[in-house]
Structure formats: structure tokens, C-alpha cells
ZAMARGU-4260 file (C-alpha; in steps of 0.2 Angstrom, whole numbers, plus 5000, padded with zeros to 4 digits):
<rodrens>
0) 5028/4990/4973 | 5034/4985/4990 | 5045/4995/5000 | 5061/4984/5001 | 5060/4985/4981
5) 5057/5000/4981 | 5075/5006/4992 | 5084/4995/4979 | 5079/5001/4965 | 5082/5020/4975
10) 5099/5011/4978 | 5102/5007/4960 | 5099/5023/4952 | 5110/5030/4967 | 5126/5018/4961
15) 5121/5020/4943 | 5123/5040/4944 | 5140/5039/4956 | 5148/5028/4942 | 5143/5041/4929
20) 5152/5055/4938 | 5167/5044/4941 | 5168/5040/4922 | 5166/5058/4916 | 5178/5064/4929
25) 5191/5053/4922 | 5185/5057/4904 | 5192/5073/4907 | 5207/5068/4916 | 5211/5060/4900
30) 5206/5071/4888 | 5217/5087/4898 | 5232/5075/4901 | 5232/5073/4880 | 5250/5081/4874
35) 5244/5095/4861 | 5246/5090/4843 | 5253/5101/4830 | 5246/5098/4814 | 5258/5089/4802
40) 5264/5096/4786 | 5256/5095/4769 | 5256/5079/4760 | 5264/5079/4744 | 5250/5079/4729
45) 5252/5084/4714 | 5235/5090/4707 | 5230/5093/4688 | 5214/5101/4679 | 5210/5093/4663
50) 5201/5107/4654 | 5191/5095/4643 | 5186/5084/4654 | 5191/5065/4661 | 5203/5056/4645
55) 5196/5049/4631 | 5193/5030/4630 | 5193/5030/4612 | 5211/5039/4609 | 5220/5024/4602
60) 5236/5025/4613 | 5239/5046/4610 | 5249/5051/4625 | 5244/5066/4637 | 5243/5086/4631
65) 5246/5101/4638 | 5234/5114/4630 | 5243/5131/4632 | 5225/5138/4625 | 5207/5129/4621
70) 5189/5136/4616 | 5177/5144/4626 | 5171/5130/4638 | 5168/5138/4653 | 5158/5153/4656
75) 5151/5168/4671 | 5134/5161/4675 | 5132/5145/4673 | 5138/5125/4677 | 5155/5120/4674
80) 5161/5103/4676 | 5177/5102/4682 | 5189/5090/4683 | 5203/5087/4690 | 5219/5073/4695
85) 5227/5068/4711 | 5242/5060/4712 | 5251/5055/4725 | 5270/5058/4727 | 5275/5055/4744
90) 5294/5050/4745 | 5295/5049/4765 | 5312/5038/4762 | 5322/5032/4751 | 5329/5014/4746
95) 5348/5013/4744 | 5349/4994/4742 | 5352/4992/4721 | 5339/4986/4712 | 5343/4976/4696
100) 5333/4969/4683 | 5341/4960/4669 | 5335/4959/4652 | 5340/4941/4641 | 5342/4943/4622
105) 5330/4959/4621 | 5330/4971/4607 | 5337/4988/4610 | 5318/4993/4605 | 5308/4983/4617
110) 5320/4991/4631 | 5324/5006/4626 | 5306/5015/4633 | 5311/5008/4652 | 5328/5015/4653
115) 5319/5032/4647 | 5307/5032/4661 | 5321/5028/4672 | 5331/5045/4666 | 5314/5053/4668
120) 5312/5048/4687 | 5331/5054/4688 | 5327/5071/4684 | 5312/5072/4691 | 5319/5067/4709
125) 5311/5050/4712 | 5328/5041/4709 | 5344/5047/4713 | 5356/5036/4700 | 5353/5021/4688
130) 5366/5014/4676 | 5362/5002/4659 | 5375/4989/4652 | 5375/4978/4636 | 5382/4963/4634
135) 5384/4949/4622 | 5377/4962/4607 | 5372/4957/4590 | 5369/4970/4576 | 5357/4966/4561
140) 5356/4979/4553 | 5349/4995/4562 | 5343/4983/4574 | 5352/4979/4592 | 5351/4963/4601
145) 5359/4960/4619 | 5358/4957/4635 | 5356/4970/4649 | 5358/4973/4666 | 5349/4988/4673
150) 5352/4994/4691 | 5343/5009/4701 | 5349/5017/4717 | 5342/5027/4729 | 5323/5025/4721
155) 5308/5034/4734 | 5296/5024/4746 | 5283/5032/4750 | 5266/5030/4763 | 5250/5029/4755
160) 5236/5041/4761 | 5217/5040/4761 | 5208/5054/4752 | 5191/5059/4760 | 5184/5073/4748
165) 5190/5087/4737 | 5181/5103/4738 | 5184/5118/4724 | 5183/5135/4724 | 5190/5152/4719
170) 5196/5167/4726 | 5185/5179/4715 | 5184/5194/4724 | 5168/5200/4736 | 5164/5180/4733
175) 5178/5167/4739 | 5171/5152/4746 | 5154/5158/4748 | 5152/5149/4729 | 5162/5129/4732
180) 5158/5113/4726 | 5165/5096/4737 | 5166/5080/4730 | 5167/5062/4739 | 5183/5053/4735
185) 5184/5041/4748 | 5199/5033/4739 | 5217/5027/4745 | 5230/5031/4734 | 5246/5022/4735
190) 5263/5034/4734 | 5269/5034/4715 | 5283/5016/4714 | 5299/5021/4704 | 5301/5002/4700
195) 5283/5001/4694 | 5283/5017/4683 | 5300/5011/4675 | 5297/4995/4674 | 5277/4993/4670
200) 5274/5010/4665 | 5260/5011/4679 | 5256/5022/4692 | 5235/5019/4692 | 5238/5014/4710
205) 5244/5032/4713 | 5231/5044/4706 | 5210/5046/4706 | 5202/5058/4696 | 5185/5065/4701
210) 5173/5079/4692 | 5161/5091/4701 | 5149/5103/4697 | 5151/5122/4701 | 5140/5136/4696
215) 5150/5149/4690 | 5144/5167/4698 | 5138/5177/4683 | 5148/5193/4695 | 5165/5187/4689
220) 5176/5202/4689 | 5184/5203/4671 | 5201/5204/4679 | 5200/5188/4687 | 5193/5175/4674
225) 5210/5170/4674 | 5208/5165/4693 | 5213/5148/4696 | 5206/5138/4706 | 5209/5131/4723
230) 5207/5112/4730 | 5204/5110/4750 | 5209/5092/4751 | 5202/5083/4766 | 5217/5065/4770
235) 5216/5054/4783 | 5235/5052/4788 | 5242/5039/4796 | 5239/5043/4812 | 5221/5043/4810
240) 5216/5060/4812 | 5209/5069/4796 | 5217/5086/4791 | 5213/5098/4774 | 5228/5108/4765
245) 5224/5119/4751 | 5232/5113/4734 | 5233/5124/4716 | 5233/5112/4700 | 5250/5113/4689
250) 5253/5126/4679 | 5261/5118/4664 | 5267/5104/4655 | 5281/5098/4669 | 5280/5079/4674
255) 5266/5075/4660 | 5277/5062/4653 | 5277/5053/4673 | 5260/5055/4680 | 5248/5061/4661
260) 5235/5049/4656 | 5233/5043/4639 | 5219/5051/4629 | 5221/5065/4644 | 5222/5087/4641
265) 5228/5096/4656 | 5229/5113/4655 | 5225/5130/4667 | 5206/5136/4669 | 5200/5152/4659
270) 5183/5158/4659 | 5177/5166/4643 | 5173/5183/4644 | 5154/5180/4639 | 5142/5181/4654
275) 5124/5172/4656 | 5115/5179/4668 | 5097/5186/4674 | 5091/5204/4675 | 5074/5206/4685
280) 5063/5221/4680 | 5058/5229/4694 | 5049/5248/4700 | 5062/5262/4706 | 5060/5253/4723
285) 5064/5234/4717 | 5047/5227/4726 | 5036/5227/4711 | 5042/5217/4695 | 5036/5220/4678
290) 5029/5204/4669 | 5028/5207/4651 | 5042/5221/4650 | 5056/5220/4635 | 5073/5222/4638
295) 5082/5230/4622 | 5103/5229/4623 | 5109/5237/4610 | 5133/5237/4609 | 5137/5257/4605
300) 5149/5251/4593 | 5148/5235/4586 | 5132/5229/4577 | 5126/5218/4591 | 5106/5219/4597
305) 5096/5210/4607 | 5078/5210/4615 | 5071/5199/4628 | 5056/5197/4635 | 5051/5195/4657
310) 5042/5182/4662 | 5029/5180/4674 | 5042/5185/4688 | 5047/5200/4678 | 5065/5190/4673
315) 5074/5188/4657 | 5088/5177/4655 | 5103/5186/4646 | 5115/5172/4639 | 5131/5174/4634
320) 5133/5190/4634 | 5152/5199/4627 | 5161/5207/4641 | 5169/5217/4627 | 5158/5230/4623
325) 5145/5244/4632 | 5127/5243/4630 | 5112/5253/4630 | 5098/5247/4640 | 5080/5250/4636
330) 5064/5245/4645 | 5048/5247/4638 | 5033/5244/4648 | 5015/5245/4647 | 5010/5255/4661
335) 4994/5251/4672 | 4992/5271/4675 | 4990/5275/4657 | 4986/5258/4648 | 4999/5261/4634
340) 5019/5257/4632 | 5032/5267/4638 | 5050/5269/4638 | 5053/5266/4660 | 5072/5265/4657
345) 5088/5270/4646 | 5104/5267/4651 | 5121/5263/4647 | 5128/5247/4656 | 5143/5233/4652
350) 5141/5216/4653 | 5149/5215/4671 | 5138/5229/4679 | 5124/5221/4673 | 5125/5205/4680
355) 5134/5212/4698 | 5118/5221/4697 | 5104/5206/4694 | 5092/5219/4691 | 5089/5234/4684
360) 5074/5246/4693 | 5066/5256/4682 | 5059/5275/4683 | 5041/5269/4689 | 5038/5273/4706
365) 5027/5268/4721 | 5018/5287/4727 | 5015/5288/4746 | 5006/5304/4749 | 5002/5310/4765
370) 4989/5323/4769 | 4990/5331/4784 | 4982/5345/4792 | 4987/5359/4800 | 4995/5354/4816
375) 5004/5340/4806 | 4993/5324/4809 | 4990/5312/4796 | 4970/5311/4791 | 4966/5294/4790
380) 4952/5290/4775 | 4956/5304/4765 | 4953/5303/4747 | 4968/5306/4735 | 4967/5309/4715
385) 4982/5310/4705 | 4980/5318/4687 | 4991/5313/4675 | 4985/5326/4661 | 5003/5336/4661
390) 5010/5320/4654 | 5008/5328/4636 | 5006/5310/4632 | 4992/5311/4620 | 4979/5305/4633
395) 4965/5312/4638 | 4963/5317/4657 | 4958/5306/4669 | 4960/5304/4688 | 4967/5289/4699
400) 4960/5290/4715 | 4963/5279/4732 | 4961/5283/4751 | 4973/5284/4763 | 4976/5268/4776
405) 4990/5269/4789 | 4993/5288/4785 | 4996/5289/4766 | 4988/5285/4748 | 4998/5273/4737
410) 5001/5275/4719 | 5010/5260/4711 | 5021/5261/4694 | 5019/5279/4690 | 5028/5284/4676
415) 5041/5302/4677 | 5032/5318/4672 | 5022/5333/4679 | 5005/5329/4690 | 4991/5336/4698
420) 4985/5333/4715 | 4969/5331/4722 | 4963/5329/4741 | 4946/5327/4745 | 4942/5323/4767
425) 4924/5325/4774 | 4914/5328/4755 | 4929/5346/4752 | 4942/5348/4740 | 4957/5352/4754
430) 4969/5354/4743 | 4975/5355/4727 | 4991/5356/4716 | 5006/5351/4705 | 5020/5338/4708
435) 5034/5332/4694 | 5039/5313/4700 | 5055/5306/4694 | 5071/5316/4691 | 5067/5333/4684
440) 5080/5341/4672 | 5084/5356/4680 | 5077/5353/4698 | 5085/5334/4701 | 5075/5320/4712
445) 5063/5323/4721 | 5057/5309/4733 | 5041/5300/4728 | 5035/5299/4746 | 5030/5316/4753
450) 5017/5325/4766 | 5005/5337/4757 | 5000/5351/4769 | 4980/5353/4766 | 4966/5365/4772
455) 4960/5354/4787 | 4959/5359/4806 | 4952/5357/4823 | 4936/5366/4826 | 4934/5370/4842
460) 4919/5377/4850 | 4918/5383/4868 | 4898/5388/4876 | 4900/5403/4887 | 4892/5414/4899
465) 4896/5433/4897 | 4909/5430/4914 | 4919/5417/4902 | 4913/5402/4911 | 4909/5387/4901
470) 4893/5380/4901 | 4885/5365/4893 | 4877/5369/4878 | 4868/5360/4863 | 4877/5363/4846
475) 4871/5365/4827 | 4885/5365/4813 | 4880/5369/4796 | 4897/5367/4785 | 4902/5366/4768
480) 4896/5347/4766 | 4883/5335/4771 | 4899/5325/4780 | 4904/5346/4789 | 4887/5346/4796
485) 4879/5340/4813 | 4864/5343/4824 | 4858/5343/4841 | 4876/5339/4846 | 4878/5339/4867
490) 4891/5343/4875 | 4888/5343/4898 | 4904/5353/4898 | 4902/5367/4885 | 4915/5362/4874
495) 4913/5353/4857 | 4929/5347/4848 | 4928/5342/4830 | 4945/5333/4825 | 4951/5340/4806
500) 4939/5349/4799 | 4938/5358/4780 | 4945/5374/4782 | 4928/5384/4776 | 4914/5396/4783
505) 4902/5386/4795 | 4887/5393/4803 | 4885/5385/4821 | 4874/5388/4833 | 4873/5386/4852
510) 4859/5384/4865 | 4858/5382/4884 | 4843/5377/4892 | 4841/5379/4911 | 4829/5367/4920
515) 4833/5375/4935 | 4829/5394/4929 | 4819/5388/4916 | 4827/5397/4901 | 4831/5394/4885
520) 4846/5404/4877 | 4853/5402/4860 | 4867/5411/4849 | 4872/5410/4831 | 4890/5414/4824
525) 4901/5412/4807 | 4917/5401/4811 | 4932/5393/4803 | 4943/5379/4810 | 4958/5386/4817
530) 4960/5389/4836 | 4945/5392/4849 | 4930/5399/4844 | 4921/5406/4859 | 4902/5408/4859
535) 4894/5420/4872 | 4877/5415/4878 | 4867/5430/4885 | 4868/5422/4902 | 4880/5428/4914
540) 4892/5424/4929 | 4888/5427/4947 | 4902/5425/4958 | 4898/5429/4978 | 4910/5430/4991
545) 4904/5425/5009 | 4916/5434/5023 | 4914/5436/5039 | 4910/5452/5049 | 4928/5453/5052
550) 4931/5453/5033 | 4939/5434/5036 | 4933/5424/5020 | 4923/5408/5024 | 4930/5393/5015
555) 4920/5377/5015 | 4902/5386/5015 | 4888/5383/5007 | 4879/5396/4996 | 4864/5395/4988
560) 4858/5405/4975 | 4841/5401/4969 | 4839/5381/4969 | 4856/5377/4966 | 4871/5377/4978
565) 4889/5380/4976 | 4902/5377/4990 | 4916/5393/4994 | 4934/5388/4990 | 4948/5396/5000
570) 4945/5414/4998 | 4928/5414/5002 | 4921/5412/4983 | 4906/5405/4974 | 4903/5402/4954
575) 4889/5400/4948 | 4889/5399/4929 | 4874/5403/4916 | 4863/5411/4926 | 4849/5420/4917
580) 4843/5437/4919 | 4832/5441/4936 | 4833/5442/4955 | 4837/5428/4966 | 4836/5424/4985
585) 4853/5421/4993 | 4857/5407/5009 | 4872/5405/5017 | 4876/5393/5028 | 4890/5390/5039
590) 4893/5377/5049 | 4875/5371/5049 | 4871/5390/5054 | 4860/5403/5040 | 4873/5416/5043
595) 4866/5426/5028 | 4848/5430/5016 | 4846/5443/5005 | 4843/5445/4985 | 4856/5446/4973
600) 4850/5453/4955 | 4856/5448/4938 | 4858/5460/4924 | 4874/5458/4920 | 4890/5448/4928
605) 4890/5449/4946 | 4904/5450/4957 | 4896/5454/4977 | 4903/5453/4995 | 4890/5443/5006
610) 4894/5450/5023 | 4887/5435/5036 | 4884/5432/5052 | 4900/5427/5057 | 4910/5436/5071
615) 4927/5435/5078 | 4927/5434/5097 | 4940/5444/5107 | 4934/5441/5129 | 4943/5450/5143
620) 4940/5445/5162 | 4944/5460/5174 | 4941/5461/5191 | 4933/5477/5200 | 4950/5485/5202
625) 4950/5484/5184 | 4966/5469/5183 | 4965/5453/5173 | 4960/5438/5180 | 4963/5421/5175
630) 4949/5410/5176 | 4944/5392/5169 | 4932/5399/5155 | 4918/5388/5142 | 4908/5395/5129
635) 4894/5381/5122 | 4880/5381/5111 | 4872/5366/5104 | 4883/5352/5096 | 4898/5364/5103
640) 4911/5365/5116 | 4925/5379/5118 | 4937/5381/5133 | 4950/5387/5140 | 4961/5394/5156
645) 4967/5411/5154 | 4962/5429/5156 | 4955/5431/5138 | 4946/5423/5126 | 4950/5424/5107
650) 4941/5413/5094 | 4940/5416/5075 | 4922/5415/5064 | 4909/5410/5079 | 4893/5409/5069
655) 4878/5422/5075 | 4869/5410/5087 | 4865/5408/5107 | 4882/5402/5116 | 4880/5400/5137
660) 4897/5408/5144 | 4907/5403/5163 | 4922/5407/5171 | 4926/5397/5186 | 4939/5407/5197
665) 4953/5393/5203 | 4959/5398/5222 | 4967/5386/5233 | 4964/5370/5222 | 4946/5373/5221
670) 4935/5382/5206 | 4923/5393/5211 | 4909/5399/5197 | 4909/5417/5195 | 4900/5419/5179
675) 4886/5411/5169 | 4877/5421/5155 | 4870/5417/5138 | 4875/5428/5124 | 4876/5430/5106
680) 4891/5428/5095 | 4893/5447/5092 | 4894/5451/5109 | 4909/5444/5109 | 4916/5456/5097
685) 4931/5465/5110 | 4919/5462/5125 | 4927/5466/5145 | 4917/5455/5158 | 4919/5463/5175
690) 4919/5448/5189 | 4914/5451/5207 | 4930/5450/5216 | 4942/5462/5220 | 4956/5467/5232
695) 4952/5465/5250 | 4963/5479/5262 | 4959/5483/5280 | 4964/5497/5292 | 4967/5493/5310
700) 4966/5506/5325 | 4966/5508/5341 | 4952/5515/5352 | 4963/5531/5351 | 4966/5530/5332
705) 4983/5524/5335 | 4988/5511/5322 | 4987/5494/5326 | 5003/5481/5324 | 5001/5462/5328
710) 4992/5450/5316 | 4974/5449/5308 | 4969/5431/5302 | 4957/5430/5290 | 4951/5412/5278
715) 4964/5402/5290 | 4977/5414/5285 | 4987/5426/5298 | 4995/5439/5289 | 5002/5454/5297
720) 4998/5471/5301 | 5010/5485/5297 | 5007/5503/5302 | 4989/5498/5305 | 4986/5491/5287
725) 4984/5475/5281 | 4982/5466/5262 | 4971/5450/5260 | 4972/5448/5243 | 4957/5447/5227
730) 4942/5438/5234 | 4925/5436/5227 | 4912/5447/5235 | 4906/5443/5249 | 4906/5443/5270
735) 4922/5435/5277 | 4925/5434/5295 | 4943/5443/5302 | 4950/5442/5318 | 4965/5455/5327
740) 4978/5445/5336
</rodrens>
């Protein structure tokens, strides 16, 4: 595509998209500039239930009924059809221009049925006055011939109005509109004409009459079959929009003779107290359903049984049954567990409370058992018998048994009555006892899912040396049961955990072998499950402590004992775990330095004081007159420098080796080395080096001994002479040159 195409199609969209937003903006300009609209009032209908149905083609001119009472048509629980009529009676003005119609030689007969509809509409509303007059009359006999002149004032004109649909429903209680049924009408009906009714008698342009289906809830409460029901009609009004009012039919006979149909019953709705419904036959729990099951309802009172089978869904279909009684209900069932029939359920119930019920859970129920062991965890796999024998049901004893999967075994549609428990984990019976399941009749429910408390724990067993100290180990159990039992189990750290073990005697045996030492030590005990069961190997702890000469612990340092090592921790200790019977060379070696050798012996647990090689060094410089000197001092030995300036020396944990020691005396900006010797790390244990300097002082006399006063310079310093004596300070040894001034 070129380019120049291509920036007009760009500018195309960009048009395209500015004329959208200007047509939406002014959408809602519109739409917000809209005056708000009240919705109008409710048209006047007029709507009628015809209990029997639509009107009878074949009723040979008979006029409309009301039925004050009828048979039992319509019932709680199944289809009704009902049917009803609309009529529309809208008189949004009125005509006051007379209308007359006049009659030429007609029989008093043939007119008399027009001037009653007239009188009819009069008192009915839809005209306000109308007046008859005879002229010219003839008698023959008890017949009357005239001419009349009829004349109506003030007769309704109404709007016509477009019906869309007709939705019914009732306002049962706990069920409203939750149960409607709507039906398309999709019809215009003209307003009811005065001068057509009277005149014609016709008003088919006025009314529609439609029929829907409606399942009846079979939950009906008995206080409201007399509940009428309710129309929503959805009209299209004149002004276009569509709007719904809620409309109740009539509820009597009033304006039949106006707006009734020939052949047609109207009437109010009854249900009839006679309920079809269906009961499902379900466990205590309503999961499981119970194909095959009889239902037996049986009236207290009056002679009234019946008995009903459950289908494949474990359903029975309960028709028409009196709300006027109450009714035993028995279930009887052939129960999985014990392969006969039971009686799962007896009670009293009335028609309503069965069928607001829609099911009716029996006393078979779904066991959830839960082993656990002694700290409360579930055991997965376990193996779980129930024992129905305490039944006393004339069966002889057996055991259902299943494993538990996600924590619990599960027993489905087990019948009330005493059992016995049974769990089995690892090959051991863990537990045994009784449980009742159901409703007891002294002790009430008790819940059919519950945690049985069984004879399992931890067994925990810890390899140790006579000091406490764990060691590896390789472990034999011997227990109760070929699943109890284990061999030649290792475990590097000394520790062997066996999750949930039977509660029971096992004999277990522990064994170290030393490559190192070479020795193989073994011990056998009886144990139960339950807490920590140590197991002392003869084989003992040896814990040494490496300090310094100084009684300073040496951290970080390696000991060895034997062939193996083992480095210090803060206050100087060493563990060495498992070590077998015998005498063993000791190292210790500190900073790179064997500080210590000697032999340790093992006959029991040791706990010895290594005392190393190690020194703390406390160095004074003093000059010959016995004062402190400050000097630039070093202290070095191989792959180590130390120094400092001051007139001592303290250092902690100097290894015993060779150190080369100097001190460089600083005078007038120059150093001057006054010491230089090799010595060992405990010579410097509060040693004193005496430096060759000292103070320098001079007396000057006279040939006569008289004391000399002037100046003596000395070093290229002039200090002055007092009473013939003079101080040149703390020189090195040596010869100095001094001249009198």
C-alpha cells in the first residue's frame, strides 16, 4: 500500500472516530435533557377466572354462571390450567351529544332486551341517562306493537390499549413469584362501546381470554388454598412505553350480565386440600437414596392406607393425598449390612409436612471413624471392622471391614443398634470396643462420625554414648508383627523415628561400629512406644578443654584425639562421642603451632584440662635508673608481625615458639636500636628488659674545688650549670664529648 493511501485511510479512521464521540456526546445530551416520566395510572381491566375452563361451544345459547362452589379441579402438586378474561373498560370521556335510535313498528318483544342493556349500563356506570317512548301502539292480545324512540346520554368513550402478556402467580407464603406462569397476548382490545353492547349486544372487540399452565407447589400452606391469584399485565399505552399493573380477577357475580360469555363459568380459585407430591428415600444424611424401599402411610383415624414403592432414584410419587388427617410413615428397607429387611423409619407426619419436606431421611447412617494415635494424628491405611452381633437380630456374627483413606473409614447405611469395633494398623489389633449408632433410649444421639483413641505411638529410639551423646547406630526391631519388625535399619545421627507404632513390647537392638577405633559395640533392650527410649552403648564421651598457661580457653583450635579431630568452641571445649575403651595420643594445635601432646585414657567418660603451650605476654622497658622508657618495640616470628610504641608490651595467647624482639629508642626524630634478642613465648610472661641508657649528670669544679657556674654544651645542647651541677638528660651508653663555657 503506498504511503499517500495509506495517511488517507489514517485520515479516515481519524474522522470516522471524531464523529462518533460528537454523536454519543450528544446522545447523552439528549437522553439527560429528557423530562422524568411518572408512570401513569392503572388502566381499567376487569379480569375474570373461569374455573372450568374457556366457554363451552356446544352450550346452545345458556348465558354466563357464577359458581359460588365447584369440584375439586385444581390440586398442591400438579398442573393447573388456568384461565382467565380481560376486558377492557376504559371510559376516559364521556359523549353528551344524545344518541337516538328509533325503532318502526317493532314488537315490544324484539325490543324489550335493548332497553334492559341500556338500564344495565345505567347502573353500571357506562351511561349516565337514557329514556324509551312509545308511539302509535297497537295491542293484540298480550302482545305490543309500536313505534320507539330510544335516546342515550352521556354514554363512555374510551382508548383502546395493546395487551403484551399476562403473567400469574400467587402470594403462597415462603413461595411468591418464585412459582409464575406468563402468557403472550399480543392483542389490542378495544374500550367496552355503550351503543354496541346495547344495541348489538357485543363487546368481542373488548375482551381476550387466554389459558396458561402453572404447576402448583405441592408446599401449599393449608391456610392459603384459598389464595387468589394475581395477574401482572404487561400494556403498551398510548404513548408507547409499555408498563405492568397487578390485577386480582372478580370476586363475584357483579357485571356478568355486561361483559359474561355464553356457555362461560366464572368463579374464584380453590385448591382442594388433596396433595400430590414426591418423597425421596434417603440415609440420615440425605446423600444416599434407597432404591427398592416401601413407604407404608397409614391415617391414625380413618381407614385410609397406602404403600408405594421407590424407584430407581429411591422416589415415590404420593398422589392426592388428604390434608385432613395425620399419618404414620413406615420405611422398610433391605439393608446392605445385614442382607435382610428392616424397619429404617416410623413416624407421624400430615400431608403438608410431608410434601414441604420432599423427603424423608431415614435411621441409616453413613459411619466415619477416625483412628488416631496418641498424639491425636489420624493413621492413614488403618483397618476398621464393625460387628454388628449386638443387633440381636437373629444373625449370626460377622465383620465389615474397610481402611481408612483421607483419615476415616466409611460405613454406609448402617442400621440403629449396639456394635463392636475393631482396629487393626501394622498386623495389631489397636483397639477394641462398643459403640450404639442412632438414637439411644436413655443416652439420646450420638454423632455417627467420631475419633476412636487407639493403642499406637511414636517409637523413638536415641543411640548413645555413656556422656549422652548421640551416636550413629544400626538398629534391629523385633515387634509384635511381621509389619513391627525391621532390620539393619541406619540411622548417621543415632536417632531412629518410627511414626505410630502398636503399643506392645519390642525387643530392639543397637550396634555401633567404629572404623576409626575399630570396634564393634552393641546393646539389647525391651521398649514400648511412647516418648524416647535411650539406648546406652558401652562407649563413652570425651570431652578435653584446651586453655592456655594463663587459664584463657582457646577457641578455634584443633584437637586431636586419635585419628580424628574436633575443633574447640568458645570456652575452649572438644567432644568427641563414642569413643571406645583404651588410651589415646592427644595434639593440639594453635594457630598452626602443636601447643600440646600427651595421652588421654578412656575408661569411663572424660572430662580433662589440656594445659598448652600458650602464654600471655606482659614486657616492661626500664632504663638503668630503673624508669620506664618509651620505645618503638616489634616482636616477629614466622608468618607474624607484632608492634607497637610505648613502654610495655601486652599480648594475649602467643603460641610457645621463637619470636625475634627490638626496641628502637626515638630521640630528636631519629630511632636508635637498643635491643635485639630472640626469645620464647614464656619469657615473656611479666618480663622487665633493662635498656643501656640512663641519666647523664656532671659536676663541675674549680682547680680549688670551688663550684663551677657558666655553661657546659654537650650533643649541640648548652644547658647551664648551677652550683657546679649540671643534668644532660637519659642517653644511651656510651662516650659523649662536653665542653665548659
Amino acid at each position: 500500500m503506498s504511503e499517500g493511501l495509506l495517511h488517507r485511510v489514517w485520515q479516515l479512521k481519524k474522522m470516522t472516530s471524531t464523529w462518533l464521540i460528537i454523536v454519543l456526546a450528544m446522545a447523552l445530551i439528549t437522553l439527560f435533557n429528557q423530562p422524568a416520566m411518572a408512570q401513569p395510572a392503572r388502566w381499567d381491566l376487569k379480569v375474570l377466572f373461569l374455573p372450568l375452563g374457556p366457554p363451552q361451544t356446544d352450550a346452545r345459547g345458556a348465558g354466563p354462571t357464577w359458581l359460588a362452589s365447584y369440584g375439586d379441579t385444581y390440586f398442591p402438586g400438579e398442573m393447573a390450567n388456568l384461565t382467565f378474561q380481560l376486558v377492557n373498560v376504559d371510559c376516559s370521556q364521556r359523549i353528551y351529544t344524545p344518541f337516538v335510535k328509533e325503532f318502526r313498528r317493532a314488537w315490544e318483544s324484539d325490543v324489550s332486551p335493548v332497553f334492559e342493556r341500556a338500564r344495565i349500563l345505567k347502573e353500571a356506570g357506562f351511561i349516565e341517562n337514557y329514556s324509551v317512548q312509545d308511539t302509535n301502539i297497537e295491542i293484540y292480545g298480550d302482545r305490543k306493537i309500536a313505534d320507539w324512540r330510544l335516546e342515550i346520554n352521556g354514554y363512555c368513550s374510551g382508548r383502546a390499549i395493546y395487551v403484551e402478556s399476562a403473567t400469574v402467580w400467587f402470594a403462597w407464603k415462603g413461595i411468591g413469584r418464585a412459582v409464575e406462569s406468563t402468557a403472550r397476548i399480543e392483542r389490542s382490545l378495544e374500550a367496552l362501546k355503550p351503543l354496541d353492547y346495547i344495541l348489538k349486544n357485543d363487546i368481542n372487540s373488548s375482551i381476550t381470554i387466554f389459558t396458561t399452565k402453572l404447576m402448583i407447589p405441592p408446599s401449599v400452606d393449608p391456610s392459603q388454598l384459598d389464595t387468589q391469584p394475581t395477574v401482572t399485565i404487561r400494556m403498551r399505552y398510548p404513548s408507547g412505553f409499555s408498563y405492568e399493573y397487578d390485577y386480582s380477577p372478580l370476586g363475584g357475580p357483579e357485571g356478568l350480565e355486561i361483559w359474561g360469555l355464553r356457555g362461560a363459568a366464572y368463579g374464584q380459585f380453590r385448591l382442594s386440600p388433596y396433595r400430590t407430591f414426591s418423597l425421596y428415600i434417603r440415609d440420615y444424611e440425605g446423600v444416599i437414596a434407597l432404591p427398592g424401599a416401601e413407604v407404608v402411610i397409614s391415617a391414625y383415624v380413618y381407614p385410609f392406607k397406602m404403600s408405594l414403592s421407590a424407584d430407581g432414584e429411591g422416589a415415590v410419587e404420593v398422589r392426592r393425598l388428604p390434608d385432613a388427617y395425620v399419618y404414620e410413615v413406615r420405611v422398610n428397607y433391605t439393608v446392605p449390612l445385614l442382607g435382610q429387611e428392616l424397619t429404617v423409619l416410623i413416624g407421624s407426619y400430615d400431608a403438608y409436612r410431608l410434601a414441604l419436606a420432599g423427603e424423608l431421611r431415614t435411621e441409616l447412617y453413613t459411619l466415619r471413624i477416625s483412628p488416631v494415635d496418641r498424639s491425636g494424628h489420624a493413621i492413614e491405611g488403618a483397618l476398621v471392622r464393625i460387628m454388628p452381633a449386638a443387633l440381636g437380630l437373629g444373625v449370626p456374627e460377622f465383620a465389615v471391614e474397610n481402611a481408612t483413606r483421607g483419615g476415616y473409614a466409611a460405613f454406609y447405611l448402617v442400621p440403629t443398634g449396639n456394635y463392636t469395633f475393631m482396629v487393626e494398623w501394622r498386623g495389631v489389633t489397636v483397639f477394641r470396643g462398643y459403640r450404639y449408632v442412632g438414637t439411644h433410649p436413655t443416652y439420646g444421639f450420638a454423632s455417627p462420625s467420631f475419633s476412636i483413641s487407639t493403642g499406637v505411638d511414636n517409637l523413638v529410639l536415641m543411640a548413645l554414648d555413656k556422656a549422652g551423646n548421640s551416636v550413629g547406630a544400626v538398629f534391629t526391631i523385633k515387634g509384635p508383627s511381621a509389619e513391627t519388625s525391621f532390620y539393619q535399619i541406619e540411622a548417621a545421627d543415632g536417632v531412629l523415628r518410627l511414626p505410630q507404632m502398636p503399643i506392645a513390647d519390642y525387643t530392639v537392638s543397637a550396634a555401633n561400629y567404629s572404623k576409626i577405633f575399630n570396634v564393634r559395640v552393641e546393646v539389647t533392650a525391651t521398649v514400648r512406644p511412647g516418648g524416647e527410649v535411650r539406648l546406652s552403648l558401652p562407649i563413652y564421651g570425651v570431652v578435653l578443654r584446651a586453655l592456655s598457661m594463663d587459664g584463657k580457653p582457646l577457641s578455634g583450635t584443633l584437637v586431636k584425639l586419635h585419628s580424628i579431630s574436633a575443633t574447640t568452641d568458645t570456652s575452649g571445649r572438644a567432644l568427641f562421642a563414642g569413643v571406645p575403651t583404651g588410651t589415646y595420643q592427644v595434639e593440639v594445635v594453635f594457630e598452626n603451632i602443636t601447643v600440646h601432646r600427651g595421652l588421654v585414657e578412656v575408661r569411663d567418660n572424660v572430662f580433662e584440662d589440656l594445659e598448652c603451650s600458650v602464654y600471655d605476654a606482659h614486657v616492661r622497658f626500664l632504663s638503668a635508673d630503673g624508669d620506664p622508657v618509651i620505645v618503638h618495640w616489634s616482636l616477629s616470628s614466622p608468618g607474624r608481625l607484632l608492634e607497637g610504641l610505648g613502654a610495655e608490651i601486652m599480648l594475649e595467647l602467643l603460641p610457645e615458639q621463637e619470636y625475634r624482639l627490638t626496641a628502637k629508642l626515638v630521640q630528636d626524630g631519629r630511632e636508635g636500636l637498643i635491643l635485639d634478642k630472640n626469645v620464647l613465648a614464656f619469657q615473656l610472661r611479666d618480663a622487665v628488659f633493662t635498656l643501656p641508657l640512663g641519666k647523664l649528670a656532671l659536676r663541675v669544679l674549680w682547680d680549688d674545688g670551688t663550684p663551677f657556674e657558666g655553661h657546659v654544651s654537650a650533643l649541640g645542647d648548652s644547658r647551664r650549670v648551677v652550683g657546679g651541677v649540671v643534668e644532660l638528660g637519659t642517653l644511651p651508653f656510651g662516650t659523649y664529648n662536653v665542653s665548659v663555657i
